[in-house]
Structure formats: C-alpha cells, structure tokens
N, C-alpha and C positions, 0 to 999 in steps of 0.2 A: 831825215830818215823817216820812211813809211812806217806808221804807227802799226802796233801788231792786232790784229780783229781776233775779240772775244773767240772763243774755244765752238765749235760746228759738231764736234762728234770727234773721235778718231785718238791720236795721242797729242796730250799736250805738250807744251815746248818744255824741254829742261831747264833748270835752275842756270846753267849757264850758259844760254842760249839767253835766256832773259836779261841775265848779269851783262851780256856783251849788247845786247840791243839799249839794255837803261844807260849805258854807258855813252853810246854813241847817238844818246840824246833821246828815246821813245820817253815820255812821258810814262804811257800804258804800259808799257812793262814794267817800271821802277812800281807802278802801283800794285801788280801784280807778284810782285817781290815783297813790298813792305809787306801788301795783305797775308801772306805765307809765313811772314814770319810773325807776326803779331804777335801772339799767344806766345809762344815762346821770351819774346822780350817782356812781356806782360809779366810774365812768372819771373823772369830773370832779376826783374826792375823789385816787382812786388816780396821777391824774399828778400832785397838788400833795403828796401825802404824800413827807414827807421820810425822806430816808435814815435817818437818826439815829431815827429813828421808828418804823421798820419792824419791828423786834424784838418792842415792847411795845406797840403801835396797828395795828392792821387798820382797814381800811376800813369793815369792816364798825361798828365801833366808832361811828365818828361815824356813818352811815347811822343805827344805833337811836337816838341821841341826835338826830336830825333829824328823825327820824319822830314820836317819843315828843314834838318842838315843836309838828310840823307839828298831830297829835292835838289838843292842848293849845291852840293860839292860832288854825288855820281860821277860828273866827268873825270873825275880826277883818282877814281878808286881803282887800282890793280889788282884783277886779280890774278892769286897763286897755289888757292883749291878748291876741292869742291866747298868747302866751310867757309872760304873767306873771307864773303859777302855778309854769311852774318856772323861771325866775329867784328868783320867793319861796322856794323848796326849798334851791334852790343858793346864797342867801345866808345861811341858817340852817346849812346844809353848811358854807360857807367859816366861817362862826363859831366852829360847833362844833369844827372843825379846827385854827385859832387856839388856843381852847381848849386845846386836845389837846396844841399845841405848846407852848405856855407850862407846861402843867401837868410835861410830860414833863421840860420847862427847869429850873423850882424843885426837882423832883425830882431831878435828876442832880447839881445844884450843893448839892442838900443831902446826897448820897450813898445816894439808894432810887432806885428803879425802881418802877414801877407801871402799869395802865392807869386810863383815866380813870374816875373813880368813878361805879359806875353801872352802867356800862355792859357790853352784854351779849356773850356771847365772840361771837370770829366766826365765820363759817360752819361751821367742821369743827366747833366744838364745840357747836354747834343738830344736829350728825346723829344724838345716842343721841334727844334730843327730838322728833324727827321720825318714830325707830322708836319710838318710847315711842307718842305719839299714835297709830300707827298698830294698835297691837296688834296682834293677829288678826284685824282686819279689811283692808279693802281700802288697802293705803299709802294716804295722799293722793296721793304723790307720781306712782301710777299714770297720769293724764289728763295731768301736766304733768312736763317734766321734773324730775328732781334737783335741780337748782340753782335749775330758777324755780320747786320746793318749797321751799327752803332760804328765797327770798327772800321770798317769800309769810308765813313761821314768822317775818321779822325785821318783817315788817309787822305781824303780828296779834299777835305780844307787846306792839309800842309801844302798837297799840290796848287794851288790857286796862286794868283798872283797875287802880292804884296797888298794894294790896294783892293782889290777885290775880297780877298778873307780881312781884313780888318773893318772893312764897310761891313760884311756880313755880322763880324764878330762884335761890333757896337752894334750895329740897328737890333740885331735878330740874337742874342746872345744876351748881350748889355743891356736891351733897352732902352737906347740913347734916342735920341729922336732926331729927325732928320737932319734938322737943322745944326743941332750939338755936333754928329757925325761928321756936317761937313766941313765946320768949323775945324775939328780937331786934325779933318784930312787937308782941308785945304784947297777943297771943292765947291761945288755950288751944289744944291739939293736934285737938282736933276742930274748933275754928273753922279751923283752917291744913288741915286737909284738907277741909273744906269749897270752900275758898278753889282748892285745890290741883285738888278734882274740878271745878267752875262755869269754872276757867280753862281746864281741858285742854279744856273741851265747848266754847267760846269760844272756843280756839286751832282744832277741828277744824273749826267750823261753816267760819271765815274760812279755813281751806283748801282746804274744799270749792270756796266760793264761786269762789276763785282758780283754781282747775282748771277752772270751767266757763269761766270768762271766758278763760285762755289755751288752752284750743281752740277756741272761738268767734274768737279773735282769729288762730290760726296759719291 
C-alpha cells in the first residue's frame, strides 16, 4: 500500500482513516498515530509508574517497548471506535509496565538493578542522537519543538528494522565500538556501518515527516 505524503495545507486525514491505512501495512501513518498519541500514554504510563521504579525505568522505557509492539502486531488490531486505537496502545502500555515491574522485582530480590532489556534510554539520552542526525545540516528539530523532536527519534527507532535500531543502539547509544557491535550482531564491520548509515537516513526521513505534520497540526 501507498504510503500517505506529509500534510500540503487543507484537512488532515482522520484518526481512522490513519487507523485503517496503519493497518493495511503504511508505515507513515502508524507513525503518525503513535506520534498523536504520545503525550497521553506519556501521562498515562507516568501516573502509574511506581516509586520504587523511578531510579532505574523512565517512562520513556515502556513508550519504546509499546511502540516497537504497536510496529510489530498493527496488522492484527480491530477496530470497534473511535477510542479503540488508543485504548489498544494503552493496554500494550499497562503490559509493558507490568513487565517493567515484575522484572525490576526479581531483580532487587536477587540483588541487581537493571532496566528492562531492550530497551532504549530515555529522553536525555536520545539528545547526542538527535545532534548526531542533525549534523550540519538543518536540526530536525528546527519545525517542531525539542521535546516533540525527542518523541518523534523514540517513534522512528521502534519503526526501524531489527538489525538496523540495534546497530544504532550499541554503536551510537552504547558506545560499543565497531568491532564489539559486529560481533555481538553477527556481522562484519562494514555490514554494521552499512546498517548504521540506511538507519540514520531512516531515522531523518521519519523526522522530517514529523515536523511537517506538527506544524500542520499546531
């Protein structure tokens, strides 16, 4: 299916126009769904995270692990209202959170710390990735603000392929070094910068995109 082109002026597509296009496989529009609802799950996540939690789990934490589902299983979501889309978010949310909790639980009673595996830092530590992507050229984060840059980088990592956001996530995240990376992938060092250049161009396109749609929408 024909991916849907950023916002021109005029009315944008409704929530379930989007819902039945992310369904039938557009990429860009599940992007354009998660980023809508972000802020909402953000608060949802952020009043039920536990205290005991707060040290070693951000919010941001579960978000990428709800995104990275959301990616993964769309095809298979029905909807039955206008809300149902993100009630389906927010119960992959409260999972993932569960999760989080339990994991943090065996871990403290076994005496480590940890966050949950996987998962990508939270927002302050997507900001060198965001000047990274930017280079010398124009931020992304110029059209839209800062933060709904930041959230936009946690949406289009989930979207990435498998290989592709974990090369990013050791080399450029982790600091591993080339070599380490390829090792751990299973690669050779020029396939892991391969992997490394195809995701940054990936991560910039889906920022772009997100900047035309949040000022189309402000």
């Amino acid at each position: 299916m024909a991916e849907q082109d950023p916002p021109q002026g005029g009315e944008l597509p409704s929530e379930a126009a989007l819902v039945t296009a992310a369904i039938a496989g557009d990429h860009v529009a599940l992007e354009r769904l998660l980023l809508s609802h972000y802020d909402s799950l953000a608060r949802r996540i952020g009043a039920k995270l536990p205290a005991r939690l707060q040290a070693t789990q951000a919010v941001e934490d579960i978000l990428q692990q709800t995104f990275l589902e959301a990616f993964r299983d769309v095809r298979n979501f029905q909807p039955r209202s206008d809300a149902s889309f993100g009630d389906w978010l927010a119960r992959i949310a409260e999972h993932r959170l569960l999760d989080a909790i339990k994991h943090h639980d065996r871990r403290k009673r076994g005496g480590g710390w940890g966050r949950i595996e996987g998962a990508a830092p939270d927002d302050s530590g997507l900001v060198p990735l965001l000047d990274w992507l930017a280079g010398d050229e124009t931020p992304p984060s110029r059209a839209a603000a800062r933060d709904e840059a930041l959230q936009a980088l946690q949406i289009a990592l989930a979207g990435l392929e498998h290989d592709q956001r974990e090369a990013i996530r050791m080399r450029l995240l982790e600091g591993m070094s080339l070599e380490d990376v390829a090792a751990a992938l299973g690669k050779t060092p020029d396939a892991v910068r391969g992997l490394v250049h195809r995701g940054k161009q990936k991560l910039r396109d889906a920022m772009g995109r997100a900047s035309q749609w949040l000022s189309a929408r402000s």
